[in-house]
BAVEX-689845 format. One line per 10 residues: number of its first residue (from 1); their letters; for each residue z, x, y of N, C-alpha, C, CB. Coordinates in steps of 0.2 Angstrom, whole numbers, plus 2048, in hexadecimal, padded with zeros to 3 digits. Glycine has a CB too. Example, Ala and Ser with C-alpha at 12.3 -4.5 7.8 and 13.67 -1.06 7.14 Angstrom:
BEGIN
1 = as = 827/842/7E4/827/83E/7EA/827/842/7F0/82D/839/7EA | 823/840/7F5/824/844/7FB/827/840/800/81D/846/7FD
//
This chain:
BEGIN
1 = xxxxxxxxxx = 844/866/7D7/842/866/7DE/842/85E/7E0/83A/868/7DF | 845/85D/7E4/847/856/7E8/842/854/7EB/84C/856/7EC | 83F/84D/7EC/839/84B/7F0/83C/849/7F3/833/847/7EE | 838/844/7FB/83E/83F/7FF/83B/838/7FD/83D/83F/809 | 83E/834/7FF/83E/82D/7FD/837/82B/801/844/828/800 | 833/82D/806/82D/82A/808/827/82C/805/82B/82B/80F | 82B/832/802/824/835/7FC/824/832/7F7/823/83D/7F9 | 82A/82F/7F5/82A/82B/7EE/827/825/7EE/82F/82A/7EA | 829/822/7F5/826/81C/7F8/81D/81B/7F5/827/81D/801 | 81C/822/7F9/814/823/7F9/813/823/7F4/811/828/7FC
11 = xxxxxxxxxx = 816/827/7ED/814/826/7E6/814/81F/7E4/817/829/7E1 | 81A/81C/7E6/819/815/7E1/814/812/7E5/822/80F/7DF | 811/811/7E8/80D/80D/7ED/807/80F/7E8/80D/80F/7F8 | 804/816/7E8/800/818/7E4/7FF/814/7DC/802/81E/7E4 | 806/815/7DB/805/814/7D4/804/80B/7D4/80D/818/7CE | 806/809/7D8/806/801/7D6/7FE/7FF/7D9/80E/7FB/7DA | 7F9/802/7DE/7F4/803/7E0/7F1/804/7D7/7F5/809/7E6 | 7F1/807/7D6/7EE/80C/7CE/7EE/805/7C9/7F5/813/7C9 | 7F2/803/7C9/7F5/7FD/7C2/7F1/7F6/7C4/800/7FB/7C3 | 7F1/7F6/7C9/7EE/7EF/7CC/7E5/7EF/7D1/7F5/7EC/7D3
21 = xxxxxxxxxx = 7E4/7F3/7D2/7DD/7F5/7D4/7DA/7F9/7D1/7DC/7F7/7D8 | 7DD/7FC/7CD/7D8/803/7C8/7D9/80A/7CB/7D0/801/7C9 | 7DB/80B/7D1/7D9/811/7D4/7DD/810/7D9/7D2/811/7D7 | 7E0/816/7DA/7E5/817/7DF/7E3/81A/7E8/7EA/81D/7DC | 7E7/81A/7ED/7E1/81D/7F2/7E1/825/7F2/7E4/81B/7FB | 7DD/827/7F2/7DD/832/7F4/7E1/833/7F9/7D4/836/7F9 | 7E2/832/7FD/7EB/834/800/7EF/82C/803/7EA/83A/80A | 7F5/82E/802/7FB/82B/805/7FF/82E/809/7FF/82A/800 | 802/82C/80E/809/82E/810/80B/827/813/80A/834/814 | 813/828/812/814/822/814/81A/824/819/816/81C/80E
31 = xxxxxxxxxx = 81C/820/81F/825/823/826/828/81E/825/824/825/830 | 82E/81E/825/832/819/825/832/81B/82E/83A/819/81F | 833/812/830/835/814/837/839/80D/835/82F/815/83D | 840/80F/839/844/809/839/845/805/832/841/804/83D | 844/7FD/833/844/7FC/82C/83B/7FA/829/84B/7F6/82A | 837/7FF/82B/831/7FF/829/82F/806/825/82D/7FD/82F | 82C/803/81F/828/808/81B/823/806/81C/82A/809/815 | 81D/80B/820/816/80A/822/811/810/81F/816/80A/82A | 80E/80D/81B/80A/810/817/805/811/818/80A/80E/812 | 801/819/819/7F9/819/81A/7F7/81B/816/7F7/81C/81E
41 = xxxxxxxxxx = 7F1/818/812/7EC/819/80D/7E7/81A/80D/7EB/817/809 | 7E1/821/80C/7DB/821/80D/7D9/825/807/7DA/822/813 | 7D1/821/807/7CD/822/800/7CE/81D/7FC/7CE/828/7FC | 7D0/817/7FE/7D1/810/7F9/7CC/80D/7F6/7D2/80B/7FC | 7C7/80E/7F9/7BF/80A/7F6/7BF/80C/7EF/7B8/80D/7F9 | 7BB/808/7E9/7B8/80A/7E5/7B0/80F/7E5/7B7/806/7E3 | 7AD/810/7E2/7A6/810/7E5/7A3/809/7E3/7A2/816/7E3 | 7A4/805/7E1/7A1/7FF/7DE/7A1/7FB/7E6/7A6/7FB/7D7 | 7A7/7FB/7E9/7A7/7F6/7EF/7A5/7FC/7F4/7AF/7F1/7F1 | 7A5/803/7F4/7A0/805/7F8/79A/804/7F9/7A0/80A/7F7
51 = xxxxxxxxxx = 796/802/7F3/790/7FF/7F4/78E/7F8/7F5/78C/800/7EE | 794/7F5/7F4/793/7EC/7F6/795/7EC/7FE/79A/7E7/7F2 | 796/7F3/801/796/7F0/808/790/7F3/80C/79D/7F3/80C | 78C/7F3/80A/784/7F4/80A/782/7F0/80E/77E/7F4/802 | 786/7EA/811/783/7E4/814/78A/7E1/818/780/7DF/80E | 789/7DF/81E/790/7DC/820/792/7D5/81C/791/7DB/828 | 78E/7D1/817/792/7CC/815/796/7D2/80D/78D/7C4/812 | 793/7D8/80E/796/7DA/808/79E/7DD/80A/791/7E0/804 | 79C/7E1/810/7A1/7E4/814/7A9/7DA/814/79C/7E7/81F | 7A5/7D5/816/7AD/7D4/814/7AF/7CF/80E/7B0/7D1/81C
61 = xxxxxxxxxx = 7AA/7D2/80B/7AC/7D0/804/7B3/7D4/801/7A6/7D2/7FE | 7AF/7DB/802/7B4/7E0/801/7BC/7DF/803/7B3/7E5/805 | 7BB/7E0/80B/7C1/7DF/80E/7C4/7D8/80C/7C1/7E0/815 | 7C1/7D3/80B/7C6/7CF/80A/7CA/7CF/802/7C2/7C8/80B | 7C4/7D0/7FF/7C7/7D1/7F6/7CE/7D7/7F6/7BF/7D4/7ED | 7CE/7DD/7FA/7D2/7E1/7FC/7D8/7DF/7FE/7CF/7E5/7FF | 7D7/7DA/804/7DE/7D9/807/7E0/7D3/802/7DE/7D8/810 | 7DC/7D0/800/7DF/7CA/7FB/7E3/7CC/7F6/7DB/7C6/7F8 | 7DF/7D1/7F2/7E4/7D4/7ED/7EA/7D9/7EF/7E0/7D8/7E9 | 7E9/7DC/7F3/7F0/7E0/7F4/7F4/7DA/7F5/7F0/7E5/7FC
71 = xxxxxxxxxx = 7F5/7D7/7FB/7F8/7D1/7FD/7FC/7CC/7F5/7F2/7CC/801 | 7F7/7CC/7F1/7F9/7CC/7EB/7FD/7CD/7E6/7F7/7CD/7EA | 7FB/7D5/7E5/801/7D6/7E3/807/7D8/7E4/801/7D9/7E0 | 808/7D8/7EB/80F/7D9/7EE/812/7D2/7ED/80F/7DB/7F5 | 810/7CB/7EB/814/7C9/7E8/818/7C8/7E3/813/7C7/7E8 | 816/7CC/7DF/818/7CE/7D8/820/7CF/7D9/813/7D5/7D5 | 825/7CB/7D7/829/7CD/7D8/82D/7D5/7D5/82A/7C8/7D6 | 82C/7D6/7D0/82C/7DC/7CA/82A/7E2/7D1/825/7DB/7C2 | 825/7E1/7D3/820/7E6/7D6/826/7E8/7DF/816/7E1/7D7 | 827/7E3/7E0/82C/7E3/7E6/834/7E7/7E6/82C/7DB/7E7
81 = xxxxxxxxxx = 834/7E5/7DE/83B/7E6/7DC/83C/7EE/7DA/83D/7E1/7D6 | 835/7F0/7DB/834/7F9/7DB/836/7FD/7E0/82D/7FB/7D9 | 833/7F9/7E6/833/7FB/7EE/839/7F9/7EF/82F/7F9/7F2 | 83C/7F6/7EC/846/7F3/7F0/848/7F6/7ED/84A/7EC/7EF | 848/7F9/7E6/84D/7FD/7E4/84C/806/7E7/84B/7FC/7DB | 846/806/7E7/846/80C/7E9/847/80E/7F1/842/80E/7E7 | 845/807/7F7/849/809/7FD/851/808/7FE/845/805/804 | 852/805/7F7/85A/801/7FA/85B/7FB/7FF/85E/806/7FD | 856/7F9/7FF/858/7F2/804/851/7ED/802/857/7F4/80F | 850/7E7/804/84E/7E2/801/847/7E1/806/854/7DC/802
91 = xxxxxxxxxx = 841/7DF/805/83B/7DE/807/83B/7D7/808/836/7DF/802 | 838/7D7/811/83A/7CE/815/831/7CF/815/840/7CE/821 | 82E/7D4/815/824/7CF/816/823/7D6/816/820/7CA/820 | 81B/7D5/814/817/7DB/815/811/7DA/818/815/7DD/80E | 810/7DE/81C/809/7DE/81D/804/7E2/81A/809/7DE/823 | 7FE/7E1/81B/7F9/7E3/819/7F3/7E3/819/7F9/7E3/816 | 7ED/7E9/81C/7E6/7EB/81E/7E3/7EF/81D/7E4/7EA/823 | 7DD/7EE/81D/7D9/7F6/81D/7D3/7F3/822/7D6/7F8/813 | 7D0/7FB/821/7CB/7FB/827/7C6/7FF/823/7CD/7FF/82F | 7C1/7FA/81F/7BC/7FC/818/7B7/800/81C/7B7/7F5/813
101 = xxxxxxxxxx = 7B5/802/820/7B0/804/825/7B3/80E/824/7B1/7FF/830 | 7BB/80D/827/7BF/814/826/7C2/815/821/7C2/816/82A | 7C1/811/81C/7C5/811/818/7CA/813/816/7C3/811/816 | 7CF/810/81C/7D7/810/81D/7DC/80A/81C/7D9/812/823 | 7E0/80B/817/7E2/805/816/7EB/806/819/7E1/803/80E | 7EF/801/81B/7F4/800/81F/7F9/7FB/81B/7F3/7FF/826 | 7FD/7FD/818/804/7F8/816/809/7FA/819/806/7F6/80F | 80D/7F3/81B/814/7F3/820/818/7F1/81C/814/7EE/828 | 81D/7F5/81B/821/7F0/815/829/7EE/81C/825/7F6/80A | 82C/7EA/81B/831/7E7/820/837/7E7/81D/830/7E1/823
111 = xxxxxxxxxx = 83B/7EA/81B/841/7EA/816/845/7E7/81C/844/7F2/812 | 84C/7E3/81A/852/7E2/81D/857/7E5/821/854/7E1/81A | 855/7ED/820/85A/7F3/822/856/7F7/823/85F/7F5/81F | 858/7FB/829/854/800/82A/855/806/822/857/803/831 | 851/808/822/84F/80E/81D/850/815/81E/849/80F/81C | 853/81A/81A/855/81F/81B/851/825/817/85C/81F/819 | 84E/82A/819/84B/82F/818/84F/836/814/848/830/81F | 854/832/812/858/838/810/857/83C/809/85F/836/810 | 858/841/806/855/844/7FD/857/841/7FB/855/84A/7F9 | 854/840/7F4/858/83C/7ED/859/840/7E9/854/836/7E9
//
């Protein structure tokens, strides 16, 4: 059985989420639109920084150590070279946020070329 490319997208986003944070989000999906692969994630928290947002300086402890570390490891070059191989075109920036309150997190990836949704 053949998957599409934005579901595998969505796995590796997972899996590299898993490796570098400990914990992957409870759902994914991600749409290519154009040349954007826009990923939505929710159930990102731990429960450890569930309880550290007991307080709003805790609330942006959180978010900040969150978006610092994602931001992070997408420099990883190795880690980038997973998402280029598998959209076939080259990563120009990423963005990236979450909203710790709904805990929904959002990465924009910006490849070179639009992106094709076709089966592999």
């Amino acid at each position: 059985m053949t998957q599409n490319i934005e579901h595998q997208f969505s796995m590796l986003v997972r899996e590299i989420r898993k490796e570098f944070v400990g914990n992957g989000p409870r759902e994914i999906s991600t749409c290519f639109v154009g040349s954007w692969a826009v990923s939505e994630m929710k159930g990102n928290l731990t429960n450890i920084e569930k309880f550290m947002m007991g307080t709003k300086e805790g609330e942006k402890m959180v978010h900040e150590a969150r978006t610092g570390l994602v931001k992070k490891i997408y420099t990883d070059l190795s880690v980038r070279r997973k998402f280029e191989d598998l959209a076939g075109a080259s990563i120009l920036r990423i963005f990236s946020d979450i909203d710790i309150e709904a805990d929904i997190a959002m990465t924009i990836f910006v490849f070179d070329r639009p992106l094709v949704t076709k089966e592999k």
